[in-house]
VEXBA-867033 format. One record per atom (N, C-alpha, C, CB): x negated, y negated, z. Coordinates in steps of 0.05 Angstrom, whole numbers, padded with zeros to 5 digits, always signed. Glycine has a CB too. Layout:
<sites>
XYZ ...
</sites>
This chain:
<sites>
+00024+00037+00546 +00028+00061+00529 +00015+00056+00502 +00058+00067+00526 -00007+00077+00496 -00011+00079+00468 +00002+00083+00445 -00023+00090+00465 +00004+00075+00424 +00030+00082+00389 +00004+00069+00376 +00074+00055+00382 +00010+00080+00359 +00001+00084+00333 +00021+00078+00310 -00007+00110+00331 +00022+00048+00294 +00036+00052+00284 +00029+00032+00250 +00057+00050+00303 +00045+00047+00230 +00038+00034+00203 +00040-00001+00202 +00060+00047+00180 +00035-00011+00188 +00036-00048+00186 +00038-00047+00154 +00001-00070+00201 +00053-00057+00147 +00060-00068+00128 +00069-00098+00119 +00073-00056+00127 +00080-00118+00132 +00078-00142+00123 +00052-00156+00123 +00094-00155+00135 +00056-00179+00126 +00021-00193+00121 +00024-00201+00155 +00014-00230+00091 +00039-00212+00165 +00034-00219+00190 +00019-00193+00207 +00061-00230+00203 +00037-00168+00210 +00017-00144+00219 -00011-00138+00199 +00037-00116+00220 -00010-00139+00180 -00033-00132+00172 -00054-00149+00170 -00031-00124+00153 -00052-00170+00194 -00067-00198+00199 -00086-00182+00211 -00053-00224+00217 -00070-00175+00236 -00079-00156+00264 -00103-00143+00259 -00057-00132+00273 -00089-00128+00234 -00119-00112+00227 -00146-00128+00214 -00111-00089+00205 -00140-00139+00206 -00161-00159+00189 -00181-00169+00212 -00144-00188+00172 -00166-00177+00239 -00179-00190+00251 -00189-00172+00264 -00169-00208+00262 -00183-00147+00271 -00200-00122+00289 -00226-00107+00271 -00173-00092+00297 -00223-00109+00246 -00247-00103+00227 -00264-00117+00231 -00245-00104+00203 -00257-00156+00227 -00275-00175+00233 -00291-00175+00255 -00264-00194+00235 -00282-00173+00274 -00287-00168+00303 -00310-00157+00305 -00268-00152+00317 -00303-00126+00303 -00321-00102+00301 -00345-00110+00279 -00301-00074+00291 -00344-00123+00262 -00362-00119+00241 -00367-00154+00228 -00346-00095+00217 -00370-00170+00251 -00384-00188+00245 -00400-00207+00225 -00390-00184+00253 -00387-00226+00204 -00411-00230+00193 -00410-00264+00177 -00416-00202+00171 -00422-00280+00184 -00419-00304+00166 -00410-00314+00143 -00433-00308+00161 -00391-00317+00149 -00376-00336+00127 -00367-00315+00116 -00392-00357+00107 -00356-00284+00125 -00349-00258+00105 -00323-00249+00119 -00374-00231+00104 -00303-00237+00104 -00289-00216+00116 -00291-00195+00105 -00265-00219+00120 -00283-00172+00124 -00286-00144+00107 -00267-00137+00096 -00292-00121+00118 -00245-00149+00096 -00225-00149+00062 -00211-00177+00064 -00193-00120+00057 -00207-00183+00048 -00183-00202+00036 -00152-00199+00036 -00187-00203+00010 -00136-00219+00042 -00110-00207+00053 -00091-00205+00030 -00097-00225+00078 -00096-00218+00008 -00087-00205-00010 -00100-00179-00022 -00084-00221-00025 -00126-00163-00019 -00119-00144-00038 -00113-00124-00015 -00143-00135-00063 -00114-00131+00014 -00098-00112+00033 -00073-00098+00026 -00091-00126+00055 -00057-00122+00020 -00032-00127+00012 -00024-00110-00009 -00029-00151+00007 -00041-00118-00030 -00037-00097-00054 -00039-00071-00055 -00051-00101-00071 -00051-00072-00027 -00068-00030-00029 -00042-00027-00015 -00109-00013-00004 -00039-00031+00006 -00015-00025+00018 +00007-00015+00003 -00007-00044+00030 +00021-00039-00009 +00043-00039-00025 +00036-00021-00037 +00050-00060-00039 +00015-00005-00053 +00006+00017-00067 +00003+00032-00063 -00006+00018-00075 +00010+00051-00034 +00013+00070-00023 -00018+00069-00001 +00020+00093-00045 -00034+00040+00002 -00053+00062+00021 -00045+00060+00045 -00083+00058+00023 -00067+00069+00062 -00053+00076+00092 -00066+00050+00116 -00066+00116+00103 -00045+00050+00128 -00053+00026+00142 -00045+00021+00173 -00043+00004+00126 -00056+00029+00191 -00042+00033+00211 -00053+00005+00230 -00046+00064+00222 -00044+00001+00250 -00049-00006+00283 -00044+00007+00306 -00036-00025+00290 -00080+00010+00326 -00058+00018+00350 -00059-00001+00369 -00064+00046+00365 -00033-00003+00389 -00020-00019+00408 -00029-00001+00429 +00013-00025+00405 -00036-00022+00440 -00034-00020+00483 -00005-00032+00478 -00062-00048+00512 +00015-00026+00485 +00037-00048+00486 +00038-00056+00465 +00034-00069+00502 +00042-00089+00465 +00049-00105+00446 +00024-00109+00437 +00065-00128+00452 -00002-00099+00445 -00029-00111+00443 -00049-00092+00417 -00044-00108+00479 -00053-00109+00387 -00066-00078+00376 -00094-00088+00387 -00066-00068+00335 -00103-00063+00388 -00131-00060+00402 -00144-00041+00381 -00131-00046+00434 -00134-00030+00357 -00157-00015+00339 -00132-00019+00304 -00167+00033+00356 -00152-00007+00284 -00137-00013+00263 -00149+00010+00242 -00141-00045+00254 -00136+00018+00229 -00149+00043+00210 -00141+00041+00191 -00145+00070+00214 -00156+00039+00163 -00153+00033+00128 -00160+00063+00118 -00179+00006+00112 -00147+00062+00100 -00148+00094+00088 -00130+00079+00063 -00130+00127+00111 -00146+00092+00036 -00131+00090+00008 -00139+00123-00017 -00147+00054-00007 -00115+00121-00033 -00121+00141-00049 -00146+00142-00068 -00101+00144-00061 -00154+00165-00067 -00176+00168-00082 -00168+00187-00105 -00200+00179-00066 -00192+00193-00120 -00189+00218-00145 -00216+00227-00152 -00176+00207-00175 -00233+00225-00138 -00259+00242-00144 -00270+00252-00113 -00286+00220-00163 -00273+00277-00114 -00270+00299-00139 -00254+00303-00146 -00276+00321-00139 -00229+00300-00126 -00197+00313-00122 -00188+00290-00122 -00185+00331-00093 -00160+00297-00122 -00142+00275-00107 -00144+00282-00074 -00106+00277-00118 -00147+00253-00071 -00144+00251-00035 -00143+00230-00020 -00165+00261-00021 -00152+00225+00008 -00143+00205+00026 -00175+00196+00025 -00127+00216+00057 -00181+00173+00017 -00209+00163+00036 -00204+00145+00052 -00232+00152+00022 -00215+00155+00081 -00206+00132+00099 -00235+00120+00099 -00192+00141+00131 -00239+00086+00104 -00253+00074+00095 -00267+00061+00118 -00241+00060+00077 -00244+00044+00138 -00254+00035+00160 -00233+00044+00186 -00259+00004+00155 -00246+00047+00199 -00222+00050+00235 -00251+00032+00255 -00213+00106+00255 -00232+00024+00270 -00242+00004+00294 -00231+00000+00318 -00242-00020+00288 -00245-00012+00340 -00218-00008+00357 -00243-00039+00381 -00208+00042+00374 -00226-00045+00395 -00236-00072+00407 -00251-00051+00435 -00204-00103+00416 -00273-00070+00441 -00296-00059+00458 -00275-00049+00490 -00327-00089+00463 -00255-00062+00493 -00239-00050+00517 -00223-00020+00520 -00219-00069+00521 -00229-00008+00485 -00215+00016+00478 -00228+00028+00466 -00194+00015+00466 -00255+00026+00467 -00277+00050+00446 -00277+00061+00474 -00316+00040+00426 -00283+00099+00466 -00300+00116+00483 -00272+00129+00502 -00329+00097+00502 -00252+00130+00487 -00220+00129+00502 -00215+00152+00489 -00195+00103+00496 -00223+00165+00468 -00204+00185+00451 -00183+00170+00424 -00182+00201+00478 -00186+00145+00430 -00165+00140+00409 -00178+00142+00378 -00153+00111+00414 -00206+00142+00375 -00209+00151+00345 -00191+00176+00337 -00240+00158+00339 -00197+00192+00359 -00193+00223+00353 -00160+00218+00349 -00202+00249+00383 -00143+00207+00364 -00113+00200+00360 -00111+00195+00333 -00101+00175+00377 -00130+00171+00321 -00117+00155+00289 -00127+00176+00279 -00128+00121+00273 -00150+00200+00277 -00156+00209+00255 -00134+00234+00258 -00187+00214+00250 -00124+00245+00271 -00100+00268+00265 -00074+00255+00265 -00098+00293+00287 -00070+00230+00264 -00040+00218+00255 -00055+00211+00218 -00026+00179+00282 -00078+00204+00223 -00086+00203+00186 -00084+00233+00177 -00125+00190+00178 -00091+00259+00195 -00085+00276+00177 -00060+00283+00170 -00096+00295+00182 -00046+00281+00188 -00010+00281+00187 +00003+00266+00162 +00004+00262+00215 -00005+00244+00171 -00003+00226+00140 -00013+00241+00115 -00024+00196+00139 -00028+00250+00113 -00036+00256+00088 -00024+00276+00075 -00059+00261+00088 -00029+00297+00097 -00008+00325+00096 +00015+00323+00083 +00002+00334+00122 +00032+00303+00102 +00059+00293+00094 +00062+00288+00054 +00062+00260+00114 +00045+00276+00048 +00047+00261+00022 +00032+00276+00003 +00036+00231+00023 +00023+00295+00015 +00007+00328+00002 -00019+00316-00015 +00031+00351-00025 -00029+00296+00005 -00056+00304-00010 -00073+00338+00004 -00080+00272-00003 -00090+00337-00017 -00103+00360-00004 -00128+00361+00024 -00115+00371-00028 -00139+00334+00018 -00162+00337+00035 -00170+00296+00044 -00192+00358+00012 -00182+00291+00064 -00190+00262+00073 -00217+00263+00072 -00180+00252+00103 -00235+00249+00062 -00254+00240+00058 -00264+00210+00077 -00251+00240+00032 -00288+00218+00091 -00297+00181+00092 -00329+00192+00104 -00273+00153+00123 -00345+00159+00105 -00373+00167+00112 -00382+00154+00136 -00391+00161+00092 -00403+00167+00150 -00412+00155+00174 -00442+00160+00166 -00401+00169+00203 -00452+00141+00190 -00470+00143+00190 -00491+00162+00198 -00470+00130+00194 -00506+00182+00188 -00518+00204+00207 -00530+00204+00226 -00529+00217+00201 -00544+00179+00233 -00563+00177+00258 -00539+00171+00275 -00590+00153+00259 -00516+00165+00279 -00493+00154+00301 -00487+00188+00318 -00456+00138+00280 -00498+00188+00331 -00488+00225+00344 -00461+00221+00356 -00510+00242+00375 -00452+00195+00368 -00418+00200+00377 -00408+00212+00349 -00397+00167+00387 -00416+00199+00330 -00398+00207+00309 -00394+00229+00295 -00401+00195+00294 -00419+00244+00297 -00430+00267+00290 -00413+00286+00301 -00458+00269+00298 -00407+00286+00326 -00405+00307+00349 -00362+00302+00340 -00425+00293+00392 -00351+00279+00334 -00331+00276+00335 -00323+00293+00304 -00326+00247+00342 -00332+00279+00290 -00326+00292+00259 -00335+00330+00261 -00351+00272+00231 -00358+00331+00259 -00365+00364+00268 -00342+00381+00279 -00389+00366+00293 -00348+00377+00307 -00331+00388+00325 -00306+00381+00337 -00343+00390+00341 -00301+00358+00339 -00272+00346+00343 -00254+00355+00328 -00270+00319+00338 -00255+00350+00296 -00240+00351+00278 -00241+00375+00262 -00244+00330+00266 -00270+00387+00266 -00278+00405+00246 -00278+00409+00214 -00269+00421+00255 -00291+00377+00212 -00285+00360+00183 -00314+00375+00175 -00282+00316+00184 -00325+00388+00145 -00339+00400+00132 -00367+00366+00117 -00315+00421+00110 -00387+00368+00125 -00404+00350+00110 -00405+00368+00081 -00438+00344+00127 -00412+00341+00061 -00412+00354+00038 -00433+00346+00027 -00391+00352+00023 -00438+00315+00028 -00465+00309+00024 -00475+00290+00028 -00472+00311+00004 -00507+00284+00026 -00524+00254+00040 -00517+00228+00019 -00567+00259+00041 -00518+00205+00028 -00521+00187+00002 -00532+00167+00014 -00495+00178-00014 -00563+00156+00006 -00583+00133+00018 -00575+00121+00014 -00606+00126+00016 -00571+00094+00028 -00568+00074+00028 -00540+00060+00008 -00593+00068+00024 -00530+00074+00017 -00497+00084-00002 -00487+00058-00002 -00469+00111+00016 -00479+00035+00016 -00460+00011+00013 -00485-00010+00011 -00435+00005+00040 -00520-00001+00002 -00533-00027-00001 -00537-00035+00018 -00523-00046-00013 -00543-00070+00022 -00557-00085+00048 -00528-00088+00053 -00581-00116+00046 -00517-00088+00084 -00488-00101+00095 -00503-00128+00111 -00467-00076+00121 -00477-00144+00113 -00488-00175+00124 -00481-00171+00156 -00467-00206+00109 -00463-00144+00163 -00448-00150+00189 -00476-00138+00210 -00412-00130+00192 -00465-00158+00245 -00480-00150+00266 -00494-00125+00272 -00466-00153+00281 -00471-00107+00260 -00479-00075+00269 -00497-00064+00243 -00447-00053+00274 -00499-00072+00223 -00513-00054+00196 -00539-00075+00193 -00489-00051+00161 -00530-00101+00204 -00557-00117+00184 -00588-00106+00199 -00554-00162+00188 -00598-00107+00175 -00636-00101+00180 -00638-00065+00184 -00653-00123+00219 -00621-00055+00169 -00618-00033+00170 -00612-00019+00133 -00596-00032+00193 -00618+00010+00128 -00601+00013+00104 -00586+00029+00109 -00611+00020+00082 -00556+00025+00094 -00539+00039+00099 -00532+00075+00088 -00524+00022+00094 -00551+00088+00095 -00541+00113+00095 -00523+00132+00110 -00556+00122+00094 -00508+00141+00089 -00488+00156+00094 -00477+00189+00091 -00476+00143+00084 -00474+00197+00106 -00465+00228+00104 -00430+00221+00100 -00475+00250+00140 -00426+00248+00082 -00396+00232+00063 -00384+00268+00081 -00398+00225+00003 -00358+00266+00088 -00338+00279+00102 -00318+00293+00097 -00330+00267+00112 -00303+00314+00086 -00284+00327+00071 -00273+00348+00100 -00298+00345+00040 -00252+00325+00110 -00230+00347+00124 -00212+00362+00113 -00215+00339+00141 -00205+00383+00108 -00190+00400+00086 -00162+00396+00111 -00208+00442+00075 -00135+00387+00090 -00108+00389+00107 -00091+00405+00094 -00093+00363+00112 -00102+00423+00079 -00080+00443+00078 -00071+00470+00091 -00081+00449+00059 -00083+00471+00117 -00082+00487+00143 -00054+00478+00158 -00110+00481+00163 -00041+00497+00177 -00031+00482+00193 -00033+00468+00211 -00023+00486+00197 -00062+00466+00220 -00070+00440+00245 -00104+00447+00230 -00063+00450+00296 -00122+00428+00247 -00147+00422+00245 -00158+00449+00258 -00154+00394+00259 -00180+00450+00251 -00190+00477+00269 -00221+00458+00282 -00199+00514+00243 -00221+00459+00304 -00247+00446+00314 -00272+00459+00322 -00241+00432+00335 -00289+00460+00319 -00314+00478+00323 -00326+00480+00351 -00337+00468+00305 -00334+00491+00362 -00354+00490+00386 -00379+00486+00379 -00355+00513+00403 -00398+00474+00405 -00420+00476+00399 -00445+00488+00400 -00420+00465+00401 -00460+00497+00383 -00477+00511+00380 -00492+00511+00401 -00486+00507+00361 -00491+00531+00411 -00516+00534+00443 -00538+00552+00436 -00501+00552+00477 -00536+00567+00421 -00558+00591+00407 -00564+00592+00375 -00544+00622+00413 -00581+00574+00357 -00572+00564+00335 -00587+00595+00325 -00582+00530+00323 -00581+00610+00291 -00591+00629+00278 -00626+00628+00281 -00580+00625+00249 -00632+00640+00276 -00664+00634+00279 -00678+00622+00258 -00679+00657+00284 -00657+00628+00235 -00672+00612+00207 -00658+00586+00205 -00667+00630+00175 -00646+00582+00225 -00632+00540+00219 -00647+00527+00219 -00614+00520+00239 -00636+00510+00203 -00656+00489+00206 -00643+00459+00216 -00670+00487+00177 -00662+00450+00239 -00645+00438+00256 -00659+00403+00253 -00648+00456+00290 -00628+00388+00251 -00643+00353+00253 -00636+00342+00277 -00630+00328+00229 -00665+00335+00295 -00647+00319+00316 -00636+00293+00317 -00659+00319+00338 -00621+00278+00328 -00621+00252+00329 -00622+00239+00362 -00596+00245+00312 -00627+00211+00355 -00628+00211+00386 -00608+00196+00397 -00654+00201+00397 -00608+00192+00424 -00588+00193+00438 -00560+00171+00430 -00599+00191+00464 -00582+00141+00431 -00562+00113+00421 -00587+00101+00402 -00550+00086+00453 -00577+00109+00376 -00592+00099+00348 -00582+00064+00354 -00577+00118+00311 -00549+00054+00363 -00555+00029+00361 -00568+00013+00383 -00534+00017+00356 -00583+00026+00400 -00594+00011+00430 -00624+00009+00413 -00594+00035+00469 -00634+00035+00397 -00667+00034+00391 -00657+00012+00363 -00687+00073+00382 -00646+00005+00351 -00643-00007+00329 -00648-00037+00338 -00617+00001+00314 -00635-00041+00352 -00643-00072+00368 -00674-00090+00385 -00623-00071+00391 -00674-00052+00392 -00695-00057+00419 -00726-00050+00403 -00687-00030+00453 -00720-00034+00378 -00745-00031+00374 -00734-00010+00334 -00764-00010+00410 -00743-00037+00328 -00731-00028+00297 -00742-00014+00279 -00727-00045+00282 -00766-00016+00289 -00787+00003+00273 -00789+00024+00282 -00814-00003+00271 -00779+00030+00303 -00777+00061+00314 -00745+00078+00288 -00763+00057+00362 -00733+00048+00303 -00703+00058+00287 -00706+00060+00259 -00676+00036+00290 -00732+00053+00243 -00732+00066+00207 -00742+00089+00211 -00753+00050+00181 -00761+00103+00223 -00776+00129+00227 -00756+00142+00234 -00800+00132+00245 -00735+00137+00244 -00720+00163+00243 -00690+00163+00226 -00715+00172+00274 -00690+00136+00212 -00678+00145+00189 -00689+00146+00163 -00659+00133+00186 -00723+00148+00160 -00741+00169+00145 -00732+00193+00147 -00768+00172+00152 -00737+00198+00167 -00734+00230+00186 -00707+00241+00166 -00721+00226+00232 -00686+00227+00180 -00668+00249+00175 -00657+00243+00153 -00649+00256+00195 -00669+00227+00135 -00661+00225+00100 -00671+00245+00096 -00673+00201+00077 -00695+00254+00102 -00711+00274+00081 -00704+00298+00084 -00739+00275+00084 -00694+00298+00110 -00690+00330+00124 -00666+00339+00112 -00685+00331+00160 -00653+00317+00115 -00622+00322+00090 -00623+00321+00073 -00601+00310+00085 -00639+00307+00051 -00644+00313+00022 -00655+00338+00012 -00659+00295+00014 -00680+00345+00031 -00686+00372+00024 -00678+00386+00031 -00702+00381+00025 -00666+00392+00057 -00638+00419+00060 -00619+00414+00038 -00617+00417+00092 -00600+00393+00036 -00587+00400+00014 -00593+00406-00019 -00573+00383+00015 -00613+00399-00026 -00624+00407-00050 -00638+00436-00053 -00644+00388-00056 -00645+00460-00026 -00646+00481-00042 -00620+00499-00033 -00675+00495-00038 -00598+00480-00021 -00566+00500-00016 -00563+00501+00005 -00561+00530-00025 -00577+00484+00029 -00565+00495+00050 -00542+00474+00068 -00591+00506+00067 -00528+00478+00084 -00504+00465+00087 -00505+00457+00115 -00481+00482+00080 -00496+00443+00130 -00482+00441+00154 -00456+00460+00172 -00474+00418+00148 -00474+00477+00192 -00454+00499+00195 -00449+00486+00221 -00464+00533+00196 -00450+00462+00243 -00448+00454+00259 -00464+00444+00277 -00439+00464+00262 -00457+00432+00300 -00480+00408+00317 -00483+00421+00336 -00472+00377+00326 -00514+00418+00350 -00524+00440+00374 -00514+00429+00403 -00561+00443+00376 -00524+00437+00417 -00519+00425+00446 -00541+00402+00457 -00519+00451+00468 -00552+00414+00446 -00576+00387+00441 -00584+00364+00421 -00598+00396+00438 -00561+00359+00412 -00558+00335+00395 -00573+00337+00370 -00566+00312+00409 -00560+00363+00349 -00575+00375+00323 -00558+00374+00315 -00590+00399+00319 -00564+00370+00282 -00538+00387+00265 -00561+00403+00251 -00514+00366+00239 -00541+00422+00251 -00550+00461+00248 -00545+00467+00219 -00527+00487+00269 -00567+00472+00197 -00560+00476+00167 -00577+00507+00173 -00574+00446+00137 -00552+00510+00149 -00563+00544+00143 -00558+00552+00105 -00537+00571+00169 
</sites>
């Protein structure tokens, strides 16, 4: 049975430390420190585990923010390679909106990557979380398995929770005739390995396509059926 549930001492919030590590690999690094875990925690951020059982198999960080608003930025979620592709992102991110709701922030913020289309298609339409804007190479060079020899750009995320549930989008099968459409392709991390110079040309591609759609106003109205996101 799947739960979802908060961690608060240091022994549970080990769990998580080690499911970040896991997922995000990197020499002689962790992706936080267990004391300032500790401290965010104790400070209201959000910190969950989910259990198979007694077993956590994913972990989700979320802390308060204040720009623009006050709000939730969730930072990292993970989950061990026997539980990706299950639905359980979609589980932690509406127990994170619940959370938030609860404690009245207004809105959750976090960033992905834009060439990742699972992710695309989950945030878009899953959640029906609003893009707000591009940022190149936003966290710099990362040391871990999955980012290194890559730059990290990021499309930044504003799910609004002051609704009474999420509203999720469908997907675009007939886009306006004036959209303007970015494709991505199918598994950005299979071409990133197998052939890396393919994998910068198309995060040329779709820097530019998003920098200059968003610079003369136009927005993200949703993702096609053919693996687009649709600005108008």
């Amino acid at each position: 049975m799947i739960e979802i549930r908060e961690l608060h001492t240091l022994e549970e919030q080990f769990h998580a430390r080690m499911i970040f590590d896991s997922v995000w690999p990197a020499a002689n690094e962790t992706q936080i420190t267990s004391n300032l875990l500790q401290a965010m925690v104790h400070s209201g951020s959000y910190l969950v585990g989910v259990f198979d059982g007694s077993i956590v198999v994913g972990a989700s960080f979320a802390f308060p923010a204040i720009e623009p608003e006050i709000h939730l930025h969730s930072h990292m979620t993970a989950f061990i390679d026997t539980h990706r592709d299950l639905g359980l992102g979609t589980a932690v991110k509406m127990h994170q909106w619940a959370w938030a709701k609860e404690r009245g922030y207004n809105s959750i913020t976090w960033t992905f990557d834009p060439l990742v289309r699972r992710n695309a298609r989950l945030n878009i339409l899953k959640l029906g979380a609003d893009i707000v804007s591009y940022h190149p190479n936003f966290y710099g060079n990362m040391a871990d398995d999955l980012n290194s020899g890559d730059e990290s750009d990021r499309l930044m995320v504003r799910w609004d929770t002051r609704s009474d549930q999420p509203a999720p989008r469908t997907e675009i099968v007939d886009p306006p005739f004036d959209a303007e459409l970015i494709a991505l392709p199918l598994d950005i991390m299979e071409i990133r390995h197998s052939d890396p110079e393919l994998s910068q040309r198309y995060r040329s591609q779709v820097r530019t396509a998003f920098m200059d759609g968003f610079a003369v106003g136009k927005k993200v109205i949703g993702f096609s059926a053919h693996n687009e996101y649709v600005l108008e």
